[in-house]
C-alpha positions as CSV (number, residue, x, y, z in Angstrom):
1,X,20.7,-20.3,5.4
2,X,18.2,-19.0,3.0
3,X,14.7,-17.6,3.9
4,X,11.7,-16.0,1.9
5,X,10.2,-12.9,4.0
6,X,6.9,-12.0,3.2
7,X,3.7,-10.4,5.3
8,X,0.7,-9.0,4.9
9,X,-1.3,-11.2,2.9
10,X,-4.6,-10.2,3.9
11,X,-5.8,-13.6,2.5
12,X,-10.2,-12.9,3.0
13,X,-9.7,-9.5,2.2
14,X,-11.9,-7.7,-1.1
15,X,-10.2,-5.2,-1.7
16,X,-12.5,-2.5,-4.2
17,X,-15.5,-3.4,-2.5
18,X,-18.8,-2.0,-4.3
19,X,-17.1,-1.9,-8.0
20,X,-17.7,-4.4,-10.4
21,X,-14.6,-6.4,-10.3
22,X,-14.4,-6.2,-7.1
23,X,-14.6,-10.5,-6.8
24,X,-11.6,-10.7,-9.0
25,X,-9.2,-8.5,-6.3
26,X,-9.8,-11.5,-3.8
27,X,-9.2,-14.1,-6.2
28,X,-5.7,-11.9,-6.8
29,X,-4.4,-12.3,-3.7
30,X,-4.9,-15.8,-3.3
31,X,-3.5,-16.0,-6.7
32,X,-0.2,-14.1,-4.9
33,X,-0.2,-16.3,-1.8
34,X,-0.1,-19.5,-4.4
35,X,2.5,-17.9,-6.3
36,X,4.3,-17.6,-3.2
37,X,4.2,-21.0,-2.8
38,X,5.4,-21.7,-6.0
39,X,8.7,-19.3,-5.6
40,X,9.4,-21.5,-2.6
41,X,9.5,-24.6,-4.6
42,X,12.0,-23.1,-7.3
43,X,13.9,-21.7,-4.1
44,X,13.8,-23.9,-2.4
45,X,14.5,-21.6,1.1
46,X,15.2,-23.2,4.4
47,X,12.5,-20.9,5.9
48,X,9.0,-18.9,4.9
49,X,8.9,-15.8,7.5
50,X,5.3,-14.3,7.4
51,X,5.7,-11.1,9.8
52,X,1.5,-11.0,10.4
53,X,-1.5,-10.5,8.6
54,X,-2.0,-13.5,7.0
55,X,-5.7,-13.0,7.1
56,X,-7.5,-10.1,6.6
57,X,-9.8,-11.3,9.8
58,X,-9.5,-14.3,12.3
59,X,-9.9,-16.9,9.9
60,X,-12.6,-19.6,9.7
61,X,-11.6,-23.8,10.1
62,X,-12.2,-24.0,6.6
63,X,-9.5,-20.9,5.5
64,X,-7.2,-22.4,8.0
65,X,-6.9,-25.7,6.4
66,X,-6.7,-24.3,3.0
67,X,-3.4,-22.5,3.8
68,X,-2.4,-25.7,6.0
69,X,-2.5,-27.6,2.8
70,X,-0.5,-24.9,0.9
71,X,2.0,-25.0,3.5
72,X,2.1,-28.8,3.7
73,X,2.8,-28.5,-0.3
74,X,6.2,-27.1,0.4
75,X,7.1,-29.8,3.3
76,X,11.1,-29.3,2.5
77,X,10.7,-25.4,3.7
78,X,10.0,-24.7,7.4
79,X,7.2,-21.9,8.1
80,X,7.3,-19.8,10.6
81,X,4.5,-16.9,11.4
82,X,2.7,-15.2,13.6
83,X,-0.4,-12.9,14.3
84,X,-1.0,-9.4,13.1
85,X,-3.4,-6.9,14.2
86,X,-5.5,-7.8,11.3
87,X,-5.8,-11.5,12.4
88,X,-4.8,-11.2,15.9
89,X,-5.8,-13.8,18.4
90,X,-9.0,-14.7,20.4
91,X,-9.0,-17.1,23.4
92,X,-10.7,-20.1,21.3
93,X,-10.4,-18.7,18.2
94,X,-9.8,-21.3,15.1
95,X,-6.2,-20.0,14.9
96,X,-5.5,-20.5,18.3
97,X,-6.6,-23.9,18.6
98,X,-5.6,-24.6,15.1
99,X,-3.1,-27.8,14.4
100,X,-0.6,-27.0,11.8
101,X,1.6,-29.3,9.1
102,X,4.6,-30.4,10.8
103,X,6.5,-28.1,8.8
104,X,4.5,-25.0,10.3
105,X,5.7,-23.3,13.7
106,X,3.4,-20.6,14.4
107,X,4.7,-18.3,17.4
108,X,1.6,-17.5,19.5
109,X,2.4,-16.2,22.4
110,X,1.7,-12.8,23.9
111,X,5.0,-12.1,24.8
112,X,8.4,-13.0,23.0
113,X,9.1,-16.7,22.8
114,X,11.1,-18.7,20.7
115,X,11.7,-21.6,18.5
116,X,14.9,-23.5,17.5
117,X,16.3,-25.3,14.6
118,X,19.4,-27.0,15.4
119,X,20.2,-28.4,11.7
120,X,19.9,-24.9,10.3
121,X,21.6,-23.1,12.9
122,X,18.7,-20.6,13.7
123,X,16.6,-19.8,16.0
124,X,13.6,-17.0,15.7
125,X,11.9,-15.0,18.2
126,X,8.9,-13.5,17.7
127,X,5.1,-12.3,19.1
128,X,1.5,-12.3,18.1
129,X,-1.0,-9.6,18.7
130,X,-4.0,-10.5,20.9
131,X,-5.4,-6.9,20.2
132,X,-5.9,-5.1,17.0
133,X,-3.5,-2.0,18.8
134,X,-0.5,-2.3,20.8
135,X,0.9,1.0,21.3
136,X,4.2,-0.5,23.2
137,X,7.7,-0.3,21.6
138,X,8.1,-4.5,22.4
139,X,11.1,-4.8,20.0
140,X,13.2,-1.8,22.3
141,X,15.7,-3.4,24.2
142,X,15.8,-6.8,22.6
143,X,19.2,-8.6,22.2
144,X,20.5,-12.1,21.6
145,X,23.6,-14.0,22.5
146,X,26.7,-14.7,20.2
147,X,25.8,-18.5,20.0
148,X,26.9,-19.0,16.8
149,X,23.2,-18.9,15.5
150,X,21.8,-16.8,13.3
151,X,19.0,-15.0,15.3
152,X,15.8,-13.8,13.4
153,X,13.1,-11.7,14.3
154,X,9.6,-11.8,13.8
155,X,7.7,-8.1,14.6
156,X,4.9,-6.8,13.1
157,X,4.6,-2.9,13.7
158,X,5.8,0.3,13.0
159,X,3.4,3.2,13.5
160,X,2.4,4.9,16.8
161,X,-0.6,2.4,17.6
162,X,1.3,-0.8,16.2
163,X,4.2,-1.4,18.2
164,X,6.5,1.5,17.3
165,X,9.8,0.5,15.7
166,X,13.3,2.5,15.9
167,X,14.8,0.7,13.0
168,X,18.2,1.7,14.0
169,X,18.4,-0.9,16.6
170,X,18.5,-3.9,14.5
171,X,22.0,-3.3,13.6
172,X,23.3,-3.6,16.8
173,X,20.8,-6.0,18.7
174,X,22.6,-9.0,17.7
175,X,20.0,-10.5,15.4
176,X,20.6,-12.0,12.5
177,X,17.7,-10.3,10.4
178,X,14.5,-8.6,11.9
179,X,11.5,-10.0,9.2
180,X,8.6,-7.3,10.2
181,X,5.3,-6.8,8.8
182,X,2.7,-4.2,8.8
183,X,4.1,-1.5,6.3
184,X,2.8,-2.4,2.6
185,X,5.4,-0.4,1.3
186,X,8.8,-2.7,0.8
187,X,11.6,-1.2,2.5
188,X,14.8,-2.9,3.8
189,X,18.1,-2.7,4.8
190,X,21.3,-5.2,4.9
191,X,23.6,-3.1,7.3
192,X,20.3,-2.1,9.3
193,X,19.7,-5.8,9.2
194,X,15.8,-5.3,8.9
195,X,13.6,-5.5,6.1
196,X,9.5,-5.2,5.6
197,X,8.3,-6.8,2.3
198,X,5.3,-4.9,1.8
199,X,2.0,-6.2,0.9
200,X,1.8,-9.7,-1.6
201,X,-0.5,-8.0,-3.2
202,X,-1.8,-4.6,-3.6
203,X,-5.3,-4.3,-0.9
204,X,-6.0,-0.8,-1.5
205,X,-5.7,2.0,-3.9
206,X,-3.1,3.8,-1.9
207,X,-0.6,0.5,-2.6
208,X,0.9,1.7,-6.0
209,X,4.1,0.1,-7.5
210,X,5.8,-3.1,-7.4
211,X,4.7,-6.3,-4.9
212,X,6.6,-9.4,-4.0
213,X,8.6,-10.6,-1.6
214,X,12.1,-10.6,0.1
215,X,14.3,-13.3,-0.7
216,X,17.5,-13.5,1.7
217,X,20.8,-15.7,3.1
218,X,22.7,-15.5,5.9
219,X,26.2,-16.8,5.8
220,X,28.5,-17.5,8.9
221,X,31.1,-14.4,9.0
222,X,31.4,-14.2,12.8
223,X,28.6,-12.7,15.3
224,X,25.4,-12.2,13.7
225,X,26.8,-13.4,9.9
226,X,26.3,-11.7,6.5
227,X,23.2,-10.9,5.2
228,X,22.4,-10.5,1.5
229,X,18.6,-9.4,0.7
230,X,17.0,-8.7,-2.6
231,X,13.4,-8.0,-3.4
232,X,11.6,-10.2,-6.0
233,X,8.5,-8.8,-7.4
234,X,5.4,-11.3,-8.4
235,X,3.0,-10.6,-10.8
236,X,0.3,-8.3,-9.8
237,X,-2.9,-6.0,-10.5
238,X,-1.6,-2.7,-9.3
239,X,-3.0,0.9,-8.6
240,X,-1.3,2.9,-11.5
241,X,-1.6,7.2,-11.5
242,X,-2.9,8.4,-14.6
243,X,-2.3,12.5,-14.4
244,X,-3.6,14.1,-17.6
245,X,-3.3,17.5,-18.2
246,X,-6.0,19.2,-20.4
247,X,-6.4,22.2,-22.6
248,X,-9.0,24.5,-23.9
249,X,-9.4,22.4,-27.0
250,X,-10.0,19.0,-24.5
251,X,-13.7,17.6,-24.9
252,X,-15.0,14.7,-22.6
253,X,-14.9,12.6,-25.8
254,X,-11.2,13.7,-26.5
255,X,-11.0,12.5,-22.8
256,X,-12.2,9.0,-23.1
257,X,-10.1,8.0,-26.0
258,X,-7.3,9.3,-24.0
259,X,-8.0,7.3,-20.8
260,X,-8.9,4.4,-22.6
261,X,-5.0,4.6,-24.5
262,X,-3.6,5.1,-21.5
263,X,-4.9,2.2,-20.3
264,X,-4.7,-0.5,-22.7
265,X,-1.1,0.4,-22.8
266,X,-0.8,0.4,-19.1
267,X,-2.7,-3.2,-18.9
268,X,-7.2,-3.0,-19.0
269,X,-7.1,-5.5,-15.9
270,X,-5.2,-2.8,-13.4
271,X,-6.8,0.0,-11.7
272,X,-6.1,3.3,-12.5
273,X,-6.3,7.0,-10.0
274,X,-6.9,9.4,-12.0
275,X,-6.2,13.0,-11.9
276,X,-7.2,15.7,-14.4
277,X,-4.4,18.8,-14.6
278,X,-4.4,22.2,-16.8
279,X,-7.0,24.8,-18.4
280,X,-9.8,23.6,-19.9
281,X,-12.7,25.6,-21.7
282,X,-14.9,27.7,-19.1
283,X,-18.3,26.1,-20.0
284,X,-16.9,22.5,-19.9
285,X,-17.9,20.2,-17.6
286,X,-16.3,17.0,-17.1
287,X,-18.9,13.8,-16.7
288,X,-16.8,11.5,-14.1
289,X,-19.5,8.7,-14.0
290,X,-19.3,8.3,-17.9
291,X,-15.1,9.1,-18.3
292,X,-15.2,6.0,-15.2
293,X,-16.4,3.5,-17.9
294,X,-13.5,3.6,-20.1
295,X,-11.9,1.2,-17.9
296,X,-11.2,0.0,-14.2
297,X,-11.1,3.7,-12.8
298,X,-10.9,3.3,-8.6
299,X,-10.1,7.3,-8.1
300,X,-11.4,10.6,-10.0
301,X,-9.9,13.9,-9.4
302,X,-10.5,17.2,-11.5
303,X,-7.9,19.3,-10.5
304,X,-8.4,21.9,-13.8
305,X,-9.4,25.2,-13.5
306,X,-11.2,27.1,-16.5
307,X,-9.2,29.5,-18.9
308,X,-10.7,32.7,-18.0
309,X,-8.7,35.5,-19.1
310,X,-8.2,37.0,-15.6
311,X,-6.3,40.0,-16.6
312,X,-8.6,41.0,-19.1
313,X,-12.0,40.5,-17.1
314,X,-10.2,42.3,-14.3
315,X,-9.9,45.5,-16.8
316,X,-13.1,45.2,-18.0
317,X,-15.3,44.7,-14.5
318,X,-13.2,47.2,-12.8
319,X,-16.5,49.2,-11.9
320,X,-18.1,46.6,-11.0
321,X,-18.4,43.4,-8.6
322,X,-16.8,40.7,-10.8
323,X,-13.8,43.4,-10.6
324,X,-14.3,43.9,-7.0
325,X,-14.4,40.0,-6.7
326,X,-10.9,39.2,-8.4
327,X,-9.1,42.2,-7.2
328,X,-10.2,40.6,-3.4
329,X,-8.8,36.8,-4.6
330,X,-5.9,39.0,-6.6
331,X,-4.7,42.0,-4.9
332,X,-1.2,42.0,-6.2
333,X,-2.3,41.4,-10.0
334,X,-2.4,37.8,-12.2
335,X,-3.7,34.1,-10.7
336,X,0.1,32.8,-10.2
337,X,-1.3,34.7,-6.6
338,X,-3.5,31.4,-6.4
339,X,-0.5,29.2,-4.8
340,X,-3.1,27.5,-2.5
341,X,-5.1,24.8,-4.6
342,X,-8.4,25.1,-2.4
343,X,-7.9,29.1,-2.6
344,X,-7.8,28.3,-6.4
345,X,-11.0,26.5,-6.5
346,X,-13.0,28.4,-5.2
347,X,-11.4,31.6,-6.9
348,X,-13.1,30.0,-10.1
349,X,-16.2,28.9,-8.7
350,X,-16.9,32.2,-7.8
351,X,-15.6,33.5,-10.7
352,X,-17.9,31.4,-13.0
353,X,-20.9,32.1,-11.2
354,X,-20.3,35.8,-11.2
355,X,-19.9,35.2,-14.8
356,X,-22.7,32.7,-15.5
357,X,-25.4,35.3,-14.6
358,X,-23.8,38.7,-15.7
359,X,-26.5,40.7,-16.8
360,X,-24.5,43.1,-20.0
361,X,-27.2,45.8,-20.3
362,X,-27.1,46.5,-16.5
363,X,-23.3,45.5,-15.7
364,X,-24.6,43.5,-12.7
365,X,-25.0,40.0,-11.5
């Protein structure tokens, strides 16, 4: 038997809201949930898992029968889902009432409950959320008989407020595969006998690397069979780090033409966190609002401190409060003292200020 496992689709969501291609990030992940659809015609899987989130919100009539028709576009692959906390379900809600493809079984209920398919030898079990928290560890305690079916799981948790998952129990619950949702990182397991996808497609700037989905068979080898799982990466926008460390010869111009390199090389259309490293001049200032339009920048940090010469200014100032100041910041001697990056910034804050309105012919500032 061979499934796709995917989750967290967040199809409505925008994700970069407020910049200006902000519009394009939605049309991205309904370009990823059509994809997926396409991966499941060249597959050709026996079943599409989605562990939650399908939406980003309870969806409208006219989002529901939009992803009807994609589903009903793969009519040789059965779909299975259920409700996250992102789209979980109100009494009356669209979803609720909603009348799927015949291909489409969508597990609704509160509490675990089941659905069989006798030609492919599988049955899965699974839950939707009717709240956006459930702080209960549902999935302890779950087992399965040795039927000779292949069991599958469909959860959607793993933090503290999202039903809490000990991943260790899937090995010996009996089940097949546990297909969970929730995480956007992928992560999965054959001899824990769980996996979670990850997000489709990157929704926020804390989603960096590779999405795609989990592509897996089971094959009869006596109790809960053999599993083999691979991940298969679509083609995505992603959230790239761009760390760039400066020097005292950096300029904001030198700056730009770097970014914009790194950029072009690392594909225009992604989105980019940058973080600024290193020594730069003392009267630099880095403009962020005009570095930002070198490309699709979604994070700015300056993490550089100037290139005062510490030791120096401490021999020079010793009579004075710019001495006083660093010998307080610096009581054992040079700035490797400075371990704690906050500490550090504000070490030269001070420091420039002190500097900034030094008076020479009195020694005072």
């Amino acid at each position: 038997m061979k499934f796709i496992h995917t989750a967290d689709i967040h199809l409505g969501c925008q994700p970069d809201r407020g910049f200006p291609w902000s519009r394009e990030r939605s049309l991205d992940i309904l370009s990823a949930f059509r994809s997926l659809a396409e991966a499941c015609r060249k597959e050709r899987p026996d079943f599409l898992l989605v562990a939650g989130d399908l939406f980003h919100r309870p969806p409208s009539p006219a989002e529901l029968k939009e992803v009807n028709t994609l589903f009903s576009g793969i009519p040789d692959t059965l779909v299975v889902f259920i409700a996250g906390n992102h789209d979980c379900l109100q009494p009356g809600s669209s979803l609720a009432e909603f009348s799927w493809a015949p291909n489409v079984s969508f597990l609704s209920g509160r509490s675990l409950e089941t659905v069989s398919f006798t030609e492919q030898k599988t049955v899965i079990h699974g839950f939707s959320y009717y709240e956006r928290e459930i702080r209960e560890p549902l999935c302890d305690g779950l087992s399965v008989p040795a039927d000779g079916n292949f069991h599958i799981l469909l959860a959607h948790g793993g933090d503290e407020s999202h039903v809490p998952i000990d991943k260790k129990i899937f090995a010996g619950s009996g089940f097949s595969y546990a297909a969970l949702g929730h995480i956007h990182k992928p992560e999965f397991s054959e001899t824990g006998r769980y996996g979670f996808p990850g997000s489709l497609s990157p929704i926020d700037l804390t989603e960096t690397g590779t999405h795609g989905y989990l592509l897996g068979e089971l094959t009869e080898d006596g109790g809960a069979g053999a599993l083999a799982l691979r991940f298969v990466p679509l083609p995505s926008r992603s959230y790239i780090p761009c760390q760039v460390k400066v020097t005292e010869k950096t300029t904001n111009q030198t700056l730009f033409q770097t970014l914009g390199r790194f950029m072009e090389q690392h594909g225009p259309s992604n989105m980019y966190k940058v973080t600024l490293i290193g020594r730069r001049a003392p009267e630099l200032v880095f403009h962020e609002e005009y570095l930002r339009t070198s490309g699709r920048i979604i994070s700015f940090r300056d993490n550089t401190h100037p290139s005062y010469p510490v030791d120096r200014l401490r021999k020079e100032h010793r009579a004075d409060i710019i001495g006083d100041y660093i010998a307080a910041f610096l009581p054992e001697g040079g700035e490797e003292g400075l371990d704690d990056p906050v500490q550090r910034k504000a070490f030269y804050y001070g420091l420039d200020a002190l500097l900034s309105n030094y008076d020479t012919n009195t020694g005072e500032s």
